[in-house]
Backbone bond lengths (Angstrom), bond angles and torsions (degrees), N, CA, C in turn:
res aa  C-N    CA-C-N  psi(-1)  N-CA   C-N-CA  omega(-1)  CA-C   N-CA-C  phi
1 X - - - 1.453 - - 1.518 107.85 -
2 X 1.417 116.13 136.14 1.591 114.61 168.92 1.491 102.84 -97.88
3 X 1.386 100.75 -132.30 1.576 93.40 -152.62 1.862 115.93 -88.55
4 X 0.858 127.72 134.00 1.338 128.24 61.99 1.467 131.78 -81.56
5 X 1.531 99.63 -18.77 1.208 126.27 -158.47 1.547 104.01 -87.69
6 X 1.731 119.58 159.47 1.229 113.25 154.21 1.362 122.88 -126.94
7 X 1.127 110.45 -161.74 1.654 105.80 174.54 0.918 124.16 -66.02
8 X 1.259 145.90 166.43 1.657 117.74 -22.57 1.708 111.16 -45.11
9 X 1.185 116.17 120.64 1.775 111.25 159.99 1.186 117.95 -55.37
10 X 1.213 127.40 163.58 1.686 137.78 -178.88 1.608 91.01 -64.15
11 X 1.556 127.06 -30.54 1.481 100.04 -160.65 1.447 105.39 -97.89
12 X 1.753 105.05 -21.26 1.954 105.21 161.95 1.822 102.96 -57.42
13 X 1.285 142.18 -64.66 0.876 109.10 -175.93 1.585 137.34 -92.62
14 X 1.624 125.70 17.45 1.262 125.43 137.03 1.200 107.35 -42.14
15 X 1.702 126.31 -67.02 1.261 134.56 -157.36 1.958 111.92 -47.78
16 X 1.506 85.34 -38.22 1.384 88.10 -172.38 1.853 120.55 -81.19
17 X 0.999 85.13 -50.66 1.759 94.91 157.23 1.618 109.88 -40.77
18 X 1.310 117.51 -67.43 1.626 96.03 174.09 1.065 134.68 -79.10
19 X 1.371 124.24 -5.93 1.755 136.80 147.04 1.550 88.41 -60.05
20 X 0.949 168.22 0.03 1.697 147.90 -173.25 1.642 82.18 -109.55
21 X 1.783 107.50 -63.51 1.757 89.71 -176.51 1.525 126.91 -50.13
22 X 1.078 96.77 -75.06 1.482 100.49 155.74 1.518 136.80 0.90
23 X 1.095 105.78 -74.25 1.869 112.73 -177.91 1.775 104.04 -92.48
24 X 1.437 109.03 -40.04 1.281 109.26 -168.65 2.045 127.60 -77.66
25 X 1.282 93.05 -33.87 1.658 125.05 -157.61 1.399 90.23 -114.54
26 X 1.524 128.93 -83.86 1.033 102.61 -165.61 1.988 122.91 -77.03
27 X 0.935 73.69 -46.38 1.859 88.12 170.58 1.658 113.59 -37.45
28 X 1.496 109.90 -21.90 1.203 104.01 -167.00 1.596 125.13 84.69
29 X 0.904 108.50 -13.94 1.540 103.76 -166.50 1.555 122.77 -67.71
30 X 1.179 102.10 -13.44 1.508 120.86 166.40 1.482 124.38 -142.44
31 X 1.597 133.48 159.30 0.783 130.22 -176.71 1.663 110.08 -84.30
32 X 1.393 140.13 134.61 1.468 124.61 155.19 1.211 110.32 13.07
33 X 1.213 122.00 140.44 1.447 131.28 176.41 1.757 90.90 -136.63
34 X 1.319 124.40 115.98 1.569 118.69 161.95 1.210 107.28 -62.51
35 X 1.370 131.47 -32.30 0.878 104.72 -155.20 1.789 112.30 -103.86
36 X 0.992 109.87 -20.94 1.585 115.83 142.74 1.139 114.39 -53.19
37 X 1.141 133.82 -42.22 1.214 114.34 -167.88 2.147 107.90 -63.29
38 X 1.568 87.03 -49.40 1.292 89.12 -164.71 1.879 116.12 -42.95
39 X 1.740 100.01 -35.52 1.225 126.35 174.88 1.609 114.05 -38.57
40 X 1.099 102.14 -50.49 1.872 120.68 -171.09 1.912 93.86 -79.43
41 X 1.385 118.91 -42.36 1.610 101.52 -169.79 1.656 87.11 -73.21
42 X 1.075 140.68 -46.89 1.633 126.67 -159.63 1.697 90.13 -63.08
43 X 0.873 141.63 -30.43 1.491 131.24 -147.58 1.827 92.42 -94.44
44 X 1.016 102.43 -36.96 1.664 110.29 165.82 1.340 119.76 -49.77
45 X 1.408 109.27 -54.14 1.246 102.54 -162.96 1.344 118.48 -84.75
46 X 1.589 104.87 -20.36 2.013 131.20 157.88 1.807 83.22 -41.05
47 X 1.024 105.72 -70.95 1.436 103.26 178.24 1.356 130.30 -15.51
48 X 1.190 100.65 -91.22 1.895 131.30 155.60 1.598 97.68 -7.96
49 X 1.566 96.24 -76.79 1.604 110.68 -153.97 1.675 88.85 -53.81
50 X 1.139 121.00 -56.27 1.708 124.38 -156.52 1.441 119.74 -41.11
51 X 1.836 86.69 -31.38 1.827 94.77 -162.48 1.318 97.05 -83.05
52 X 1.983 101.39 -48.48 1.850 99.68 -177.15 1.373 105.55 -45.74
53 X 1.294 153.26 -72.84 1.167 159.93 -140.86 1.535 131.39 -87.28
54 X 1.948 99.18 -27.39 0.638 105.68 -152.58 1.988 130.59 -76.05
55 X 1.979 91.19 -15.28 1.861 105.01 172.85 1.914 90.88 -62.65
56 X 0.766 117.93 -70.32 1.321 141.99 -145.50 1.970 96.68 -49.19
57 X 1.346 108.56 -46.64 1.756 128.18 -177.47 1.671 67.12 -64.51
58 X 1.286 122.58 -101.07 1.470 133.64 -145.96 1.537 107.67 -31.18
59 X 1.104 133.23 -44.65 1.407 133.27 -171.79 1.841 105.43 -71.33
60 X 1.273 108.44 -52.65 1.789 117.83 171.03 1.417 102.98 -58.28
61 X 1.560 130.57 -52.75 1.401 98.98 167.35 1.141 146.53 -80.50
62 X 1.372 118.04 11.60 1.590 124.10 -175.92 1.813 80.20 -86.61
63 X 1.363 108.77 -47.33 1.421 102.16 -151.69 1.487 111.67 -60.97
64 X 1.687 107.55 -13.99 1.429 115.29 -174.74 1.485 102.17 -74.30
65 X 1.478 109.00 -35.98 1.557 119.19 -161.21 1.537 83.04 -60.47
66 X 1.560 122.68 -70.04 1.417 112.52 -156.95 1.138 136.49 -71.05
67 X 1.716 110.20 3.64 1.475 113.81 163.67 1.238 125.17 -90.86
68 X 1.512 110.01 4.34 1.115 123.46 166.32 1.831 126.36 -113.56
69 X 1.603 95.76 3.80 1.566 117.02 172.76 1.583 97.09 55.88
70 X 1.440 110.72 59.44 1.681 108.93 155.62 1.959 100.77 -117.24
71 X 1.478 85.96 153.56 1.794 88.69 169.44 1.361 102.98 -90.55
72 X 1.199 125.19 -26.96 1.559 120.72 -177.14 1.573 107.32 -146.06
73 X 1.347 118.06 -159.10 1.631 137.81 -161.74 2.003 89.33 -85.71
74 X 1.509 91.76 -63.63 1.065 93.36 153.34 1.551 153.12 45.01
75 X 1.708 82.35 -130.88 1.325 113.93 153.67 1.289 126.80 -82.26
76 X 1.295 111.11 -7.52 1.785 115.37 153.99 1.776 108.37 -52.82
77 X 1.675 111.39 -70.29 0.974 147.60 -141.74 1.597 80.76 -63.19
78 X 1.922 136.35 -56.45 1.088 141.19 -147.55 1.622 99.61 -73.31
79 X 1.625 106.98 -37.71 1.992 123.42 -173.49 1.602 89.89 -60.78
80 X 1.548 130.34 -57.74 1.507 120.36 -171.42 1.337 107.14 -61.58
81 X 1.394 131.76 -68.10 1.595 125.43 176.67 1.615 99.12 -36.17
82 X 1.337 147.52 -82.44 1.115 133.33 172.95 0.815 143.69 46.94
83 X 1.964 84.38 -91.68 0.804 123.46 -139.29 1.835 150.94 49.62
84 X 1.302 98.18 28.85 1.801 128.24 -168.68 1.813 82.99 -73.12
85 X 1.164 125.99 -38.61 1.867 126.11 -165.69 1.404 123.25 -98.96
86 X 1.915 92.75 15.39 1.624 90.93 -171.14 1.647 111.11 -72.21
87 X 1.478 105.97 -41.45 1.538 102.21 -175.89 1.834 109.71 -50.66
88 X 1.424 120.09 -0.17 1.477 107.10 -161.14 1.836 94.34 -136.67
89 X 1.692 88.54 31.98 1.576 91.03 -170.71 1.792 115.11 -55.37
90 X 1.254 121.67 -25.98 1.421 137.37 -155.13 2.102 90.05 -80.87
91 X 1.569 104.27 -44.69 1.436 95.10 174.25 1.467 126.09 -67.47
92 X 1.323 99.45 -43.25 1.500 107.97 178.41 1.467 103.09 -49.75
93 X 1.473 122.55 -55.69 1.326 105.68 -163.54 1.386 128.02 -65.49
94 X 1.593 101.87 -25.02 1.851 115.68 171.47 1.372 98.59 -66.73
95 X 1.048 133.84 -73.86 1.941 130.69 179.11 1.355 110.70 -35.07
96 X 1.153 119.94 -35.42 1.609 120.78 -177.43 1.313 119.59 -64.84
97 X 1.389 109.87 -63.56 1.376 148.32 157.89 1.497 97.95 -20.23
98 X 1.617 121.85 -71.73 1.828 129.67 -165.52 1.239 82.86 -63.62
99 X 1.090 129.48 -60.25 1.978 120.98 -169.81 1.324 101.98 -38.93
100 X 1.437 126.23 -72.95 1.508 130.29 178.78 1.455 106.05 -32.19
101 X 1.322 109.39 -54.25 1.907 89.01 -155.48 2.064 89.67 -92.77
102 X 0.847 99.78 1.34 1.573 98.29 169.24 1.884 114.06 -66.80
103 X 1.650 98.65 -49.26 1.222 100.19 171.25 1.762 116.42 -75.21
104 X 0.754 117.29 -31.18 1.369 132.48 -166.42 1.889 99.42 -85.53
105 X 0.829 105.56 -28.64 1.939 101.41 150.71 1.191 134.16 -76.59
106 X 1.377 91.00 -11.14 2.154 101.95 169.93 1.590 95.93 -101.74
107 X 1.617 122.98 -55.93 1.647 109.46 -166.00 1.208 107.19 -77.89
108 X 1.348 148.05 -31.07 1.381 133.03 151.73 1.605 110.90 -158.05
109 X 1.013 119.26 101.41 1.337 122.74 -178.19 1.585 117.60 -52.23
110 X 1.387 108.40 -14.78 1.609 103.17 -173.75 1.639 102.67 -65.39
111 X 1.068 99.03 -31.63 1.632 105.75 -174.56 1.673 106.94 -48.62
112 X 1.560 116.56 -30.64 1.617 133.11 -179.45 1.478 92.42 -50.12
113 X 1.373 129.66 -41.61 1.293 115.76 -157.28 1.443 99.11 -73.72
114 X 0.988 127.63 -50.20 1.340 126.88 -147.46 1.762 104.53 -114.18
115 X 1.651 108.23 50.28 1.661 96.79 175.16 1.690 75.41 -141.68
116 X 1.353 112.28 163.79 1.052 154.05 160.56 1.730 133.48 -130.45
117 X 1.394 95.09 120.11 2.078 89.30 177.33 1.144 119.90 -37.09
């Protein structure tokens, strides 16, 4: 997945999760780790969430990009330093904002409860 999202991609951390089974679990090379483990199910379910969500995020943020005439994150990011988007500062910050909790509904939505603009 690209953006809304950033790195690690869903397939860097599949990849890594089964490099952990793999060398760690099955290989033997270490005993269970809880707390790895727990590490690898959250990274899964980052997973999960990315794919469920993730056409649907991608289409709302291009569309954010182009109401604000960026080709990318980018060149969003270069218009605020700028300052080319100040007169339309009140939009930028609502578009920004849906990006945030856009990502923040794939890396842990509990966080949704407890943020405010």
């Amino acid at each position: 997945m690209s953006a809304p999202h950033d790195r690690p991609t869903a397939s860097e951390m599949v990849e890594a999760v089964r490099e952990w089974i793999s060398t760690s679990i099955v290989a033997g090379e270490a005993a269970p780790n809880r707390f790895h483990a727990r590490i690898a199910a959250n990274m899964l379910a980052i997973v999960e969430r990315e794919w469920e969500l993730g056409e649907e995020q991608t289409i709302a943020h291009r569309a954010r990009l182009d109401r604000l005439g960026a080709a990318d994150d980018t060149e969003l990011a270069r218009a605020i330093r700028s300052g080319a988007l100040d007169d339309r500062a009140g939009e930028v910050r609502a578009l920004v904002w849906e990006s945030v909790r856009a990502k923040l509904a794939v890396a842990n939505p509990t966080y949704l409860d407890r943020t405010e603009p």
